[in-house]
C-alpha positions in Angstrom: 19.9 -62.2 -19.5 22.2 -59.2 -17.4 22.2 -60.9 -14.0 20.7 -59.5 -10.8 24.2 -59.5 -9.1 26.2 -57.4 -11.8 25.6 -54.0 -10.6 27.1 -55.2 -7.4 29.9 -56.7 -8.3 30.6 -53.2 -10.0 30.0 -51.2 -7.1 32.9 -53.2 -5.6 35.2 -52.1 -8.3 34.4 -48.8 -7.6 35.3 -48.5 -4.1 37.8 -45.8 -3.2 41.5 -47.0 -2.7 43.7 -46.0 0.5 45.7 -43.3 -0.6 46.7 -41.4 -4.1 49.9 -44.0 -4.5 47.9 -47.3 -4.5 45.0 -46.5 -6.7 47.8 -45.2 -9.4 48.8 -49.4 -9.3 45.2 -50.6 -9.4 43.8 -51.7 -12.9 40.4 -50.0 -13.3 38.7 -53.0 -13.1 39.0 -56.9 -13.2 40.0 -57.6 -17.0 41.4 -54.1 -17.8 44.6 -54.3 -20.2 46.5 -52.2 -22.2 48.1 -48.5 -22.0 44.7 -46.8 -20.3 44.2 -49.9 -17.4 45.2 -47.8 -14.4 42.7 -45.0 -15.5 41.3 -44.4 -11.9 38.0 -42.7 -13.9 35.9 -41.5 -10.6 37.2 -43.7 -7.8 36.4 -42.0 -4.8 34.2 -39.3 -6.1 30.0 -38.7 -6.3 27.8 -41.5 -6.9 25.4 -40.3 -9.7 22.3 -41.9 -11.4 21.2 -41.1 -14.1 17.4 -41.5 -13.8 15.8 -40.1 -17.3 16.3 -40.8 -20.8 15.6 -37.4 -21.9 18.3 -35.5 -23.7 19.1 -33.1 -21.0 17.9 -31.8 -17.3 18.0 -33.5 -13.9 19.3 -37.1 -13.7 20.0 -37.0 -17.7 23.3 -38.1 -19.1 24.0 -35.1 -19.8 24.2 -33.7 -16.3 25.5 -36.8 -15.3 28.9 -36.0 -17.2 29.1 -32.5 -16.9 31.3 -32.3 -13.9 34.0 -34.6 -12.5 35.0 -37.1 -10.3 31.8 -39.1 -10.6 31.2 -42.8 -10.8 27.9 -42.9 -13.2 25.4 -45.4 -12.8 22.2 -45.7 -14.7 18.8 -46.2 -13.2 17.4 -46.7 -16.6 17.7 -48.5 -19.9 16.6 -47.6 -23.4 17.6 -44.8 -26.1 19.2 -41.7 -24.7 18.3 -39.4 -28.9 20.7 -36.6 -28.2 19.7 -33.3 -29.4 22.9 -31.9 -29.3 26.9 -33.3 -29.1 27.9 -33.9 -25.0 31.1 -33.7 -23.4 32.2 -35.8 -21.1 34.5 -34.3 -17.7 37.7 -36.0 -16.6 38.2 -37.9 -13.4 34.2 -39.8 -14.5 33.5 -43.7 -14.4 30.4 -44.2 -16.9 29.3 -47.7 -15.3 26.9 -49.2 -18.3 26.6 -52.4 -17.3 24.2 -50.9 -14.4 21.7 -50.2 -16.3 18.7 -52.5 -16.1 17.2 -54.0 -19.2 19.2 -54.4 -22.2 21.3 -50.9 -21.4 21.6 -47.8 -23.2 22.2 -46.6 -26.4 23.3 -42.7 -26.9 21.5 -42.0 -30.2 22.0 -39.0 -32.9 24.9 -37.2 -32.0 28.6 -37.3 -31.2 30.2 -37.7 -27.5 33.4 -35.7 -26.9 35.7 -37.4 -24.4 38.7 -34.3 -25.7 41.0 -32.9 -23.6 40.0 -35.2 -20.2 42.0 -37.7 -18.3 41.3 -40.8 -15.8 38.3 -41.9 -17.8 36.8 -45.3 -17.4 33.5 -46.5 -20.3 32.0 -49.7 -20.1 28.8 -50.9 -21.9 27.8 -48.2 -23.8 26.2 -48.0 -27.0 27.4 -44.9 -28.8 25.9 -44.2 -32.1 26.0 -40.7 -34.1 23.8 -41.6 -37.0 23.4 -39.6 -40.0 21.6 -36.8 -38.7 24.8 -35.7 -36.5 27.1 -33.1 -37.6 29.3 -33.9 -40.4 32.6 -34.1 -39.4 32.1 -35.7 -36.4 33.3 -38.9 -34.8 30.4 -40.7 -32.2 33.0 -40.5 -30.2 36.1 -38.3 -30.3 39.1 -37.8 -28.4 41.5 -35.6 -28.9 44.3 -33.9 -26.4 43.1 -37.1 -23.9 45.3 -39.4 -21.7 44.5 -42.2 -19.3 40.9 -43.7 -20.8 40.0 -47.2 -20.8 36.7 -48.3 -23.0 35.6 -51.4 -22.5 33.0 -53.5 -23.9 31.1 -50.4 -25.9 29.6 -50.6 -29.5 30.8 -47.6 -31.3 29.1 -47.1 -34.4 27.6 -45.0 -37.2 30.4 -42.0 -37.2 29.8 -39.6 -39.6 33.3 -38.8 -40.0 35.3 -42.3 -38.5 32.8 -43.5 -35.7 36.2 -43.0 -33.2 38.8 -40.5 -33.5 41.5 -40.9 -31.0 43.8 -37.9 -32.3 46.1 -34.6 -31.6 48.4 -36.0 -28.8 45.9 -38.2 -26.7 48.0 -41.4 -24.9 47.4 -44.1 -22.3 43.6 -45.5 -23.7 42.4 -48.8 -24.1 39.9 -49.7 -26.4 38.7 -53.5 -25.5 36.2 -55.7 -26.3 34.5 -53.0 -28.4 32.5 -53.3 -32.1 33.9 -49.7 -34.2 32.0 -49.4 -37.0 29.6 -49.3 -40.1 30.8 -45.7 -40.4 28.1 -43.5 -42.1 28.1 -40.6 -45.2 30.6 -38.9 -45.7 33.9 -41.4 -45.1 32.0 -44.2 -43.7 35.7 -44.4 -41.8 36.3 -46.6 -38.8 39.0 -44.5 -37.1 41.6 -42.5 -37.3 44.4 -42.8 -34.9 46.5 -39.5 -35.3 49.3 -38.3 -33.1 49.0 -40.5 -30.9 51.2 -42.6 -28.2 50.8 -45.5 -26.5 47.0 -46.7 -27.4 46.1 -50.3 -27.1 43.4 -51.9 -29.6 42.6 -55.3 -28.5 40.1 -57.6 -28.8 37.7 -55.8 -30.8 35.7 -56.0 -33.7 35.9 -53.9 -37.0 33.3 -54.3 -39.2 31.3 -52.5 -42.2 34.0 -49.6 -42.5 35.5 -48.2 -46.2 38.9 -47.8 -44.7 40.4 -46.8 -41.3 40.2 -50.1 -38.9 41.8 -48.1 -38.1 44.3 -45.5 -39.6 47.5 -46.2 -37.6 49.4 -43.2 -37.0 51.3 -42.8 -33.6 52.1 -45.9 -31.0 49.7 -48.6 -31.5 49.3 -52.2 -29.8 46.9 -53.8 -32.3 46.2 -56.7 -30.7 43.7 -60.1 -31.4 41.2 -57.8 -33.7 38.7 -59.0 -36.0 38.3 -57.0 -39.1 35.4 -57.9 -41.2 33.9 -56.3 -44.5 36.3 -53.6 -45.5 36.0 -51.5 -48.6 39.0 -49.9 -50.0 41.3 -51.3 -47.0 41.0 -53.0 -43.7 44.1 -51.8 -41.5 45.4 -48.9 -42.6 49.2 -47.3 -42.2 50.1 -44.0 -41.3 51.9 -43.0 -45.1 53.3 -39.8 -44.0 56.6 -37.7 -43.1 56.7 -39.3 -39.5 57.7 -42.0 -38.1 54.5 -44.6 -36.5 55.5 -47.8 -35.0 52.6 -50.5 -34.6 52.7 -53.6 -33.3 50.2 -55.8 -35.2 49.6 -59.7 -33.4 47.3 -62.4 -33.9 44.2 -60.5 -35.5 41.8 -62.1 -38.3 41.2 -60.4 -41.2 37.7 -61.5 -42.6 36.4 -60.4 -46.4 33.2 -59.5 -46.9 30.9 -58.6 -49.8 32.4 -55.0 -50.1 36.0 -56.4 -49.5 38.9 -56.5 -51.9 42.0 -57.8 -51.4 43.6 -55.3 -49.0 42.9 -56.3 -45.8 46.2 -54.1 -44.9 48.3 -51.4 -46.9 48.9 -48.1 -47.6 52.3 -47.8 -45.9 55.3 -46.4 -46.2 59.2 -46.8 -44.8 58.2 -44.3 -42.1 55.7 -47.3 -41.0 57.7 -49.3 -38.2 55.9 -52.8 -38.3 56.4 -55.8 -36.3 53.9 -58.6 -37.1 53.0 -62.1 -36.0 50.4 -64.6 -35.8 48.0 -62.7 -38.1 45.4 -64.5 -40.3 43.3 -63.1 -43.3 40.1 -65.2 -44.9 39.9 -63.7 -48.1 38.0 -66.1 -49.5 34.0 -65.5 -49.6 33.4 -69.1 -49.1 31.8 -69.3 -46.2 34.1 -71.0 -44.1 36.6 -69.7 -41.4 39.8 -70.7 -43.4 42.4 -68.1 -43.4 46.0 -68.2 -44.0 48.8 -66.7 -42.5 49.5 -63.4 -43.2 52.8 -62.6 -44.8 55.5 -59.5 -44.9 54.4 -59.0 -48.6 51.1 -58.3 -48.2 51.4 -55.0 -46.2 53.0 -53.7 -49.3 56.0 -53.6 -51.9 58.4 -51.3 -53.1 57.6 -47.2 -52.3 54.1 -49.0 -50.4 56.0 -51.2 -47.5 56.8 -50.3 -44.7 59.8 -50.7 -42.5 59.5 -54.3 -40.5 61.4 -55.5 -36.8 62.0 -58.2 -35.8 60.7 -56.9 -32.4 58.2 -54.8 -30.9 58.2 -51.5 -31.9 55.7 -49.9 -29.3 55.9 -51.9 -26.1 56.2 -55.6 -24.5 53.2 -57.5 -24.6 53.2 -57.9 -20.6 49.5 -56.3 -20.3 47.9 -57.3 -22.8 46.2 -60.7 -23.3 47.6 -62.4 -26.4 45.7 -65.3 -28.5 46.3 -66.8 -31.6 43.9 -65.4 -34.2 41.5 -68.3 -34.2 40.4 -67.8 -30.6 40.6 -64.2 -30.7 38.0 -64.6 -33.0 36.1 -67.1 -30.7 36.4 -64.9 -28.3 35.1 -61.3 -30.2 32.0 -63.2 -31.4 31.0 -63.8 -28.0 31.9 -61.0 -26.1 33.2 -57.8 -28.3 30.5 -54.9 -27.4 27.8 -53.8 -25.1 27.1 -57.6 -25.0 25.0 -57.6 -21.6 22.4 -58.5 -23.5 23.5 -57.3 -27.8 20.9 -55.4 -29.0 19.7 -55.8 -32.7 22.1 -53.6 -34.5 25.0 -55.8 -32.9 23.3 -59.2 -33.0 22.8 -57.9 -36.9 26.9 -57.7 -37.3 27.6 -60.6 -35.5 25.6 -62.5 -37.6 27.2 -60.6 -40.7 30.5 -61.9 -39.5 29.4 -65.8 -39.1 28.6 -65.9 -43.0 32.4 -65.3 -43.2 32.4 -63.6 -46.5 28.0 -64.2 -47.2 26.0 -61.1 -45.2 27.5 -57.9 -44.7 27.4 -53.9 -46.0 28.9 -51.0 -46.0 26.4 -48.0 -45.8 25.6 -44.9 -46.7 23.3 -44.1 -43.5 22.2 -46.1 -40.4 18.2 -46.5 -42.1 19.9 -48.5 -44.9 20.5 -51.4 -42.4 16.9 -51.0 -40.1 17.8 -48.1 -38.2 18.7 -48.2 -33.9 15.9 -50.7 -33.3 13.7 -51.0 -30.2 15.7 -50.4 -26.7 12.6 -50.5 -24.1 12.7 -48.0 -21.4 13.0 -50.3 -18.2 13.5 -48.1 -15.0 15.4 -49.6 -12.1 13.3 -51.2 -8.7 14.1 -49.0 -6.1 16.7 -51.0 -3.3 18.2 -53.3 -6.4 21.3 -51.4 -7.0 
């Protein structure tokens, strides 16, 4: 159960620093790593609740994120069903974990975090579904710098369910669940054009391909990957030169998995990897084996590996060794204050390690959103 205390403690984080020069040093919270931790999201802007779950109007989401510098809390829990796709303004905190009950979940169509900057997500439930525009991500960003997500479910994309694309740089994505990507691609994401992004910590799960498609600068970083299709991490295989930097992440087959739990690279791939673990196995049991240079690819479909790190040291980032990374995703990865069924679903998909698990061709397939009770906030609590 959320406790009492937590919307608090996060109106502490929030407080506006001294000047312009300190909060550019200041992580965006306690626990935020990677390339988008100094986001400054709203710090020291409006304090807006969001008081209604309907799709639009007066205390909606929708208004909520329409203009900047706002540090969002929610006076309310359940399903936001979107009617149409919302953009999100720059210089916005979207403070999830405020919201009483178990949360909120943005239901039926895609959230466009494009073109923005100093943006900071937490405990959100963002989920497209199949009767979102084709072509669509639940949650895109393109042309987008300094973001940090942090503990959101990210599912049901109709396109990838993320695209993080066209020249964005500086974002985190921690502690999240991306996937069980929907018709057409059922994709998890592709990562285009794109410098200095940190995935860590996360859990991939349910996707045909794309967890994700590395193409840019990419810190890939304790992730669990679980029931690919045609492939589990993906290279970039073009013209250009991408550099990723792949540590201590778990590869997990499931019953749509083959055997490539990483591929499709080429020399223009710059790879350094360590400490990575694939279970390809079915049987199960959590009994991987180390991952080796040979299984990214040979001949015309390796790519080109250091010796070092290509993208970045690993100074801000936590680092585990695979097995605890994977202790630690199962327990925390998502809007986990409490999971709602569609995540408790896919955690329990990933504990059969190789048993339970599919990849589908719409969200009804696997029971649909579920039941998110409307819960309002007492008045004084927050």
């Amino acid at each position: 159960m959320k406790s009492k205390f937590f919307p608090l403690l996060t109106l502490l984080f929030l407080i506006p620093f001294a000047n312009a020069a300190e909060q550019k040093e200041s992580p965006a919270f306690s626990g935020a790593e990677g390339f988008g931790q100094f986001a400054s999201g709203g710090r020291g802007g409006e304090m807006f609740h969001v008081t209604t779950l309907d799709d639009s109007g007066a205390g909606s989401f929708r208004d909520a994120v329409s203009k900047p510098n706002r540090i969002v809390v929610f006076d309310v829990g359940g399903i936001i069903r979107l009617k149409s796709n919302v953009a999100v303004s720059s210089r916005i905190t979207l403070a999830g974990q405020t919201a009483p009950g178990d949360g909120i979940m943005l239901y039926g169509r895609s959230v466009s975090f494009s073109g923005q900057s100093n943006v900071v997500v937490r405990y959100l439930r963002f989920r497209e579904g199949i009767e979102g525009d084709k072509g669509k991500c639940s949650v895109n960003l393109s042309h987008g710098s300094d973001m940090i997500f942090d503990h959101c479910s990210i599912q049901w994309g109709r396109w990838d369910c993320l695209g993080v694309t066209q020249g964005s740089h500086d974002i985190t994505f921690q502690n999240c669940i991306i996937g069980e990507g929907v018709d057409p691609q059922r994709f998890g994401s592709l990562s285009d054009s794109v410098t200095n992004v940190t995935y860590t910590h996360n859990l991939w799960i349910n996707n045909q391909s794309r967890n994700p498609k590395a193409k840019g600068r990419i810190q890939y970083i304790n992730n669990v990957v679980c029931n690919w299709g045609v492939c589990g991490l993906v290279g970039g295989h073009s013209g250009a030169d991408h550099f990723l930097d792949a540590v201590g992440n778990y590869f997990i087959a499931g019953p749509n998995s083959n055997s490539h739990f990483v591929g499709q690279f080429t020399a223009t791939d710059h790879v350094f990897q360590k400490d990575n673990f694939a279970d390809v196995n079915k049987d199960g049991q959590l009994n991987g084996r180390a991952v080796i240079a040979e299984d990214f690819g040979s001949g015309e479909n390796a790519p080109t590996f250091s010796t070092e790190l290509t993208v970045a040291p690993l100074t801000n980032v936590m680092v585990e060794s695979a097995p605890a990374a994977f202790s630690n995703v199962i327990a925390h990865a998502g809007c986990s204050l409490p999971r709602d069924s569609v995540d408790a679903r896919l955690i329990d998909e990933v504990k059969s390690f190789g048993a339970r698990g599919k990849i589908s061709h719409t969200e009804a397939e696997v029971g649909g959103p579920g039941e998110l009770k409307e819960v309002h906030a007492v008045a004084g609590k927050l």
